[in-house]
C-alpha positions in Angstrom: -26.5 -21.9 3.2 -23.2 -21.2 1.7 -20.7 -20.2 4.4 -17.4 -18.1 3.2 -14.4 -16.9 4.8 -12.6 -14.2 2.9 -8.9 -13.5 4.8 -8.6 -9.9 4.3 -10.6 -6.2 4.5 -9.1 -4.5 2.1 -10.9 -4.0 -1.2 -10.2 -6.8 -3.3 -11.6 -8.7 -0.1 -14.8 -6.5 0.6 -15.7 -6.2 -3.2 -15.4 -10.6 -3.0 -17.9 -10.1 0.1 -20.6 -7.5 -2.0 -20.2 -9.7 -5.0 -21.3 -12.2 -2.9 -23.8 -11.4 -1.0 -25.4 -9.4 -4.2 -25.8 -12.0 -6.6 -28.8 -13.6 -7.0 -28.4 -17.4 -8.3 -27.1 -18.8 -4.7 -29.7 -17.8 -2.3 -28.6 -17.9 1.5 -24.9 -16.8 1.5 -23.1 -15.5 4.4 -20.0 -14.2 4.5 -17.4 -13.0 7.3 -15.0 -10.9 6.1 -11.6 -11.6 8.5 -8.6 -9.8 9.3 -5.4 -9.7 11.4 -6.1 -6.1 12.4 -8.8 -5.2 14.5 -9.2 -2.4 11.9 -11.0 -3.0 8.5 -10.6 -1.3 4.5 -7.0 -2.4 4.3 -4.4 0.0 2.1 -7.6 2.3 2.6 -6.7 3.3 5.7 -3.1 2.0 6.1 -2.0 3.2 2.4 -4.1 6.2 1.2 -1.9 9.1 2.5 -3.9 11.5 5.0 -4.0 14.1 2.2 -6.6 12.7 -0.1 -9.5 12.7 2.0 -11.6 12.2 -1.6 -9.5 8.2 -2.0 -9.9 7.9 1.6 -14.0 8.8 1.2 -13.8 5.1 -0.7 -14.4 3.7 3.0 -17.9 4.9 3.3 -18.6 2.7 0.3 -16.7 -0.5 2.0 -18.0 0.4 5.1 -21.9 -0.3 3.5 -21.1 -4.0 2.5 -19.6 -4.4 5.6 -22.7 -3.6 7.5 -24.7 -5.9 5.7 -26.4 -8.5 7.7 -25.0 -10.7 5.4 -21.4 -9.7 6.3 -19.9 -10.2 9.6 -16.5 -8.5 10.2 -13.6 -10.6 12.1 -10.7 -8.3 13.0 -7.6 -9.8 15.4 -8.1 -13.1 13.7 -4.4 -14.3 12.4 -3.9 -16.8 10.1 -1.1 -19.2 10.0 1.4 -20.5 12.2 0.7 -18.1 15.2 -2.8 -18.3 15.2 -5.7 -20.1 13.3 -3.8 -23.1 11.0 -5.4 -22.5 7.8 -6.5 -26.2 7.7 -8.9 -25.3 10.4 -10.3 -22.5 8.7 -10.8 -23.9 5.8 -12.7 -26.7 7.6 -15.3 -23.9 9.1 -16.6 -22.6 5.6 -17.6 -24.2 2.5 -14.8 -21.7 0.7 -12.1 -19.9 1.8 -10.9 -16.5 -0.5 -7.3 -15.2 0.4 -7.7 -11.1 -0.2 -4.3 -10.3 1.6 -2.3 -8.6 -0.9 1.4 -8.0 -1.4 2.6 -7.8 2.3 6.6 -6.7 1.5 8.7 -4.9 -0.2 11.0 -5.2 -3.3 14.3 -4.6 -2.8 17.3 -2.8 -4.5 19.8 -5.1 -4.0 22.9 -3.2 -3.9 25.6 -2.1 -1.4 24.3 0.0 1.6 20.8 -0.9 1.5 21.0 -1.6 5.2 22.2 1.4 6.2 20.5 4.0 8.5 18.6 6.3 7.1 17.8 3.8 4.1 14.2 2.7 4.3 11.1 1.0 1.9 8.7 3.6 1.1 6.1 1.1 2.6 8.2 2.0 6.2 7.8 5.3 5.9 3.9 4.6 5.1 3.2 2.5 7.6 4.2 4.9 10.0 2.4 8.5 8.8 -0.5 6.3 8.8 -0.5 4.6 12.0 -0.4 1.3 11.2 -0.1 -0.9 14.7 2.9 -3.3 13.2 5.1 0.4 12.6 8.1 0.4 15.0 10.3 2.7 13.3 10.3 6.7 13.9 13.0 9.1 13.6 12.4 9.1 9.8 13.3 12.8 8.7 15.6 13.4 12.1 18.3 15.1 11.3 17.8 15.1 7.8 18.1 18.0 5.1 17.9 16.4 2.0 16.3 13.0 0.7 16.3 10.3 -1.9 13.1 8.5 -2.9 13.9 5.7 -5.5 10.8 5.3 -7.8 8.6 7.2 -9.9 4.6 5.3 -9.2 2.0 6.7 -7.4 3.4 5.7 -3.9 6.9 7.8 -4.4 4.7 10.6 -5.4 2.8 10.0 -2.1 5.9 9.9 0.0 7.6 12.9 -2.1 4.5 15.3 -1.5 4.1 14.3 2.6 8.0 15.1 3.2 6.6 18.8 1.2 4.0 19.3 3.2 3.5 22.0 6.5 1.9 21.2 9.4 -0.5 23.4 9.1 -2.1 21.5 5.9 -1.2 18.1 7.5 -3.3 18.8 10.7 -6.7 18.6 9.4 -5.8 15.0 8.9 -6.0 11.7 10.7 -2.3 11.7 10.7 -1.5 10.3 13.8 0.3 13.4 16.1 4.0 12.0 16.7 4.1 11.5 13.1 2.7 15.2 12.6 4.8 16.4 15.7 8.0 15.2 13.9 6.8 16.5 9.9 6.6 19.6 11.4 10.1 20.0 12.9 11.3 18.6 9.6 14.2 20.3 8.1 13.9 18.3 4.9 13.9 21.2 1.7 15.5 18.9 -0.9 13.8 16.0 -2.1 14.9 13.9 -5.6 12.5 11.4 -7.1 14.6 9.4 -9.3 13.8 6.7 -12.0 15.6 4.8 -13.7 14.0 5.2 -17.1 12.4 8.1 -18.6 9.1 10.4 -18.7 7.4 8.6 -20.8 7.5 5.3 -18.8 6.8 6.6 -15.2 4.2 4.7 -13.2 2.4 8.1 -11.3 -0.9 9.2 -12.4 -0.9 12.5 -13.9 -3.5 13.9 -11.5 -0.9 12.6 -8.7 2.1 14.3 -10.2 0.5 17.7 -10.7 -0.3 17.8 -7.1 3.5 18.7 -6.4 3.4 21.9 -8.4 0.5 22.6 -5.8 2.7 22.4 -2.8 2.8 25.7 -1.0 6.4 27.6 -1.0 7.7 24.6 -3.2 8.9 24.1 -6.6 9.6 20.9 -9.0 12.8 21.5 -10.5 12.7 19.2 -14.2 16.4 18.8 -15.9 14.7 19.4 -19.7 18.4 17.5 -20.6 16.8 14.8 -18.7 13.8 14.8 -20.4 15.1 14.9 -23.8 17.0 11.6 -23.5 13.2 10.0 -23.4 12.7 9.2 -27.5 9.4 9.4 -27.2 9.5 12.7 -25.4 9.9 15.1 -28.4 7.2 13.0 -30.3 4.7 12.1 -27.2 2.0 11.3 -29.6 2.1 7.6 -30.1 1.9 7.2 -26.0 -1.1 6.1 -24.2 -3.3 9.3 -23.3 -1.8 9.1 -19.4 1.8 9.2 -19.9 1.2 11.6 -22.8 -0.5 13.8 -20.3 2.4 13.6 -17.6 5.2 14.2 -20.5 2.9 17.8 -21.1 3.1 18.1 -17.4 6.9 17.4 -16.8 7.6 19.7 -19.7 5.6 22.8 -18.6 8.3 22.3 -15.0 11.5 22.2 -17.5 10.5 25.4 -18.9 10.2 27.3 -15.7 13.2 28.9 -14.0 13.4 27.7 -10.1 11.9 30.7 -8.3 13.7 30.4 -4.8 11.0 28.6 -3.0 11.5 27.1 0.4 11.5 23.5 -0.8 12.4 21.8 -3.8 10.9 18.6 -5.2 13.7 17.5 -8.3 12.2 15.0 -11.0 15.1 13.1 -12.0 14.8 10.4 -14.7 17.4 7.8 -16.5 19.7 7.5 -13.2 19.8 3.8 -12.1 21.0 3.3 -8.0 24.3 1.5 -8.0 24.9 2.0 -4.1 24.0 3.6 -0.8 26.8 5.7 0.7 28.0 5.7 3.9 27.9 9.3 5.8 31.2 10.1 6.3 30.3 11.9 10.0 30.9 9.9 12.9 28.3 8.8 14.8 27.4 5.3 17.1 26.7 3.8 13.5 26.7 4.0 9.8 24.4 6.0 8.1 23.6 6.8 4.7 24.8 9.9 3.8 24.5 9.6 -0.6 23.1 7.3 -3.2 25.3 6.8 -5.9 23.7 6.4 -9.6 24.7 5.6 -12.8 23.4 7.2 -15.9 21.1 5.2 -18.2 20.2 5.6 -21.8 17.5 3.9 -23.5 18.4 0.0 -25.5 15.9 0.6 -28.4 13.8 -2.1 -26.4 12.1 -0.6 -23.6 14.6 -1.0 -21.4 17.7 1.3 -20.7 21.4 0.2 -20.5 24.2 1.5 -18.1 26.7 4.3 -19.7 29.3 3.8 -16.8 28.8 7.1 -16.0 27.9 8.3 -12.4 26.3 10.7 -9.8 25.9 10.7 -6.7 23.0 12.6 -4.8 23.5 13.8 -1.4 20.9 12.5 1.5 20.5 11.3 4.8 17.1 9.7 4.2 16.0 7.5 1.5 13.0 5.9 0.4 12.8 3.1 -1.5 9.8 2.5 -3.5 10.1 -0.2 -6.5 7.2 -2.0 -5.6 5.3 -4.7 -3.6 5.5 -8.6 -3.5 3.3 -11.1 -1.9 4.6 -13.5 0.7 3.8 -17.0 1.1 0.7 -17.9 2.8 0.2 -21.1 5.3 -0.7 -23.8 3.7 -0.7 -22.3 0.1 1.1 -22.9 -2.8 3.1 -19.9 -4.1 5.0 -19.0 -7.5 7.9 -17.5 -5.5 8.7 -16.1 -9.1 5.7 -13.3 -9.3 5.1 -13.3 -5.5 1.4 -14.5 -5.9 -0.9 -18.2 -5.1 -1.5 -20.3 -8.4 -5.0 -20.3 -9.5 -7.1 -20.9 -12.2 -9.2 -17.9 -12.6 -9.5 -17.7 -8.5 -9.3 -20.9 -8.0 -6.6 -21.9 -6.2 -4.1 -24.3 -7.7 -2.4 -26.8 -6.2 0.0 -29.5 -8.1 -1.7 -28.9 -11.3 -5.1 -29.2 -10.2 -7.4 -27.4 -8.5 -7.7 -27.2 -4.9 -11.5 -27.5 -3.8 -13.0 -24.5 -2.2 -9.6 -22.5 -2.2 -9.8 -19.3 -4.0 -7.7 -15.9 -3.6 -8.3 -12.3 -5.3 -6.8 -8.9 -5.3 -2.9 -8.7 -5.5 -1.9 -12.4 -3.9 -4.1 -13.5 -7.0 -2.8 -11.0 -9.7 0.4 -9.4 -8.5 0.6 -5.4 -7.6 -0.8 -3.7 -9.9 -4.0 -1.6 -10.8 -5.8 1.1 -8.8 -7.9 0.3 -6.3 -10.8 0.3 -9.2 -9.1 -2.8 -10.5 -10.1 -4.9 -7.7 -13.4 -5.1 -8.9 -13.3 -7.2 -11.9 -10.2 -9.2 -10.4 -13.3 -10.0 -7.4 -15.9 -10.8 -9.5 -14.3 -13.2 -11.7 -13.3 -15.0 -8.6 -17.0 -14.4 -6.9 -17.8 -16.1 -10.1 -16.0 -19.1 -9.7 -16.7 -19.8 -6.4 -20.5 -19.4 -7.3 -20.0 -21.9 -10.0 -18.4 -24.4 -7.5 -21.3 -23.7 -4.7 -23.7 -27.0 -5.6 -20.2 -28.9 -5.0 -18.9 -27.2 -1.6 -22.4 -26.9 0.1 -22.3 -30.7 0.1 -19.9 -30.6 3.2 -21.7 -29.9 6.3 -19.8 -27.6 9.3 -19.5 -27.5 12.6 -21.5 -24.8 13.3 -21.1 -21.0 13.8 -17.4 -20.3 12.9 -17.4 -17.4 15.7 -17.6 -19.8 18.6 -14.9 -22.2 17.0 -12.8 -19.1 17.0 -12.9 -18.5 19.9 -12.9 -22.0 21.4 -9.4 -21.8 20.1 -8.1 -18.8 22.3 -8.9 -16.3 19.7 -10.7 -12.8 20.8 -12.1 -11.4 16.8 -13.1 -7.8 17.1 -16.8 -7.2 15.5 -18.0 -4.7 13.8 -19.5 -3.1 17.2 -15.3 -2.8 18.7 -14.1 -1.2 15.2 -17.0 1.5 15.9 -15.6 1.8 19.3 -12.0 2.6 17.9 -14.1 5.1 15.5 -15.2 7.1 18.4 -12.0 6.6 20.2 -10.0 8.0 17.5 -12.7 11.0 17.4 -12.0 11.4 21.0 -8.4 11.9 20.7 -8.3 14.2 17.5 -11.1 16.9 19.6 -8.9 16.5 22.6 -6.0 18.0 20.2 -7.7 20.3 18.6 -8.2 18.4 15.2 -10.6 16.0 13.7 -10.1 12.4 14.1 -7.2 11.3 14.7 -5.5 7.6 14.3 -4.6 5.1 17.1 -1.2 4.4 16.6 -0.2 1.2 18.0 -2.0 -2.5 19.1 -2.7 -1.4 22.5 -4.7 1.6 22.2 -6.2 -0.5 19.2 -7.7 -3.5 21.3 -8.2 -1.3 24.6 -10.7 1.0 22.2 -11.9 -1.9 21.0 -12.6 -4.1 23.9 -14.7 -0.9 25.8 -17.7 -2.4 23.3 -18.6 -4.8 25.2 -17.7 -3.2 28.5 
């Protein structure tokens, strides 16, 4: 039998599990699929925002591999210094495949990044989806106006929540002190700014035209802006996408603003020099501005600074410029492209390959892709390890990796304590009048979780 640990339930780590478990040329495989939370699917649950119920749906389709009685699911199971060393792991399966993605932020670095009010667009995330490690709150208090620095997919996320109304947020599993503060928000001005143009934006066209579909909002497009793109006026050499989301941005730059309730403003070739201080007093600083320069395109792909300046009013700002991967215990890492060396999955150590090491998803690759693109990233991996099996089978274990677990103080949640936090989270949404509804933090988490085996 060929034992295998894969660190991590997101999907690059439950498409390593069905990849697995479905091929046909290693009989006998079993495979527990572990995780830090006690909550599986990853950036399914914690990173899909509450609004697309159809992305989210992607869970029922996770959730069938990880019912498989091939697949056992671990959830509460660190790994590192503060709770399994890796070297132990890796001594209770044949192969061990990191699946743990980019785990921080990128940041601007420039003045007044640590101000108040100045947070990563991953924060802000984290806590509209009730992630358990979210300690901030008091995101749009007191705000009017707001920043968010980026133009992928996740600005767009964070751009169309601040938009929302209660009243379409409450059919989600939003968690309600998240939707109890939205819907006092006084936030009606909202910039998404990008350093370069139209025609290089990162969002998905089917993602951007979902802000024109706000209710008593409009998208305010300077066609000045626009027109500094090159490609803009002759869109027809771009890739199908961003020639679809240039037709999109242009149809907003025609239409005069119609007075609505909120606006959403595009904003393109403005590059953030510096977070401004709000000049109000208060028990501490808080931003208040971002200050940008104005870029034009080098002929190269890249864009230059003219040395000339704006600065945008807001006293919340959300900074979204991408992910990066953090070192892992007892990994190598290329601190360069925040990911683990590896030879198509394998891992790499000191120029050779480390035996029965392995890692997919965004630790293997970087941050990019769709969740689609986890697929192929897992099966080349799956494919590896499969070709390594007559090797690492050789080893024999200790035995059932569940009892050595928790011979060393560790409590995993199975699969039968996440179902418990299913119907706890049921519970709570029908007792406010909504459908389910997230636990927000650790200890409603494990208490759910624990009342399995009660």
């Amino acid at each position: 039998m060929l034992r295998v640990a894969v660190v991590g339930s997101g999907p690059s780590g439950v498409y390593t599990a069905q990849g697995l478990v479905q091929q046909s040329q290693v009989p006998g495989v079993r495979v527990d699929v572990l995780d830090r939370l006690p909550c599986p699917y990853g950036l399914v649950r914690y990173g899909v925002a509450p609004d697309h119920e159809k992305i989210k749906s992607l869970q029922n389709n996770l959730r069938a591999v990880l019912e498989d009685e091939r697949v056992r699911f671990l959830g509460g199971v660190r790994i590192g210094p503060d709770g399994l060393p890796a070297a132990r792991l890796r001594e209770l399966y044949h192969a061990v495949v990191y699946c743990v993605g980019a785990a921080t932020d990128r940041h601007l670095g420039v003045p007044g990044e640590e101000l108040a009010g100045s947070w990563s667009a991953t924060e802000f995330v984290s806590w509209y989806s009730a992630h358990p490690d979210s300690v901030a709150d008091g995101f749009v208090l007191g705000a009017r106006s707001a920043v968010v620095i980026g133009v992928g997919n996740v600005a767009v996320d964070v751009t169309r929540i601040l938009a929302r109304g209660a009243a379409e947020l409450s059919p989600t599993d939003m968690p309600q002190a998240a939707l109890t503060a939205l819907a006092a928000s006084e936030v009606t001005e909202i910039s998404m700014v990008g350093r370069r143009g139209p025609s290089q934006a990162r969002f998905t066209t089917k993602e951007l035209r979902e802000l024109g579909a706000l209710p008593d909002t409009e998208v305010i497009v300077d066609p000045r802006e626009l027109e500094l793109d090159p490609d803009y006026n002759e869109p027809s050499g771009l890739p199908a996408a961003n020639r679809r989301n240039v037709e999109v941005l242009r149809g907003w730059a025609a239409t005069p603003p119609r007075g609505a309730a909120r606006r959403i403003r595009l904003r393109f070739f403005l590059r953030p020099v510096e977070l401004l201080a709000d000049s109000g007093e208060g028990d501490g600083r808080r931003v208040g501005a971002v200050r940008f320069e104005r870029t034009v395109p080098d002929g190269h792909g890249g864009v230059t600074g003219t040395g000339r300046y704006e600065d945008i009013d807001a006293q919340l700002v959300l900074r979204s410029v991408g992910y990066r991967g953090v070192p892992l215990d007892g990994l190598p890492f290329d601190a360069e492209h925040g990911t683990v060396p590896h030879l198509a999955g394998r891992v790499v150590r000191d120029g050779a390959v480390a035996p029965g090491e392995y890692v997919a998803g965004w630790i293997k690759r970087g941050p990019t892709g769709v969740i689609g693109t986890n697929r192929p990233c897992a099966k080349e991996t799956v494919t590896s390890l499969l070709e390594d099996a007559a090797m690492l089978v050789r080893r024999e274990l200790p035995g059932d990796p569940l009892v050595a677990l928790r011979a060393a103080g560790l409590t995993p949640v199975e699969w039968a304590g996440w179902q418990a936090i299913e119907r706890a989270e049921a519970e709570l949404g029908a007792s406010l009048g909504r459908g389910v509804v997230k636990l927000p933090d650790w200890t409603s988490l494990l208490a759910a979780a624990r009342t399995a085996r009660s």
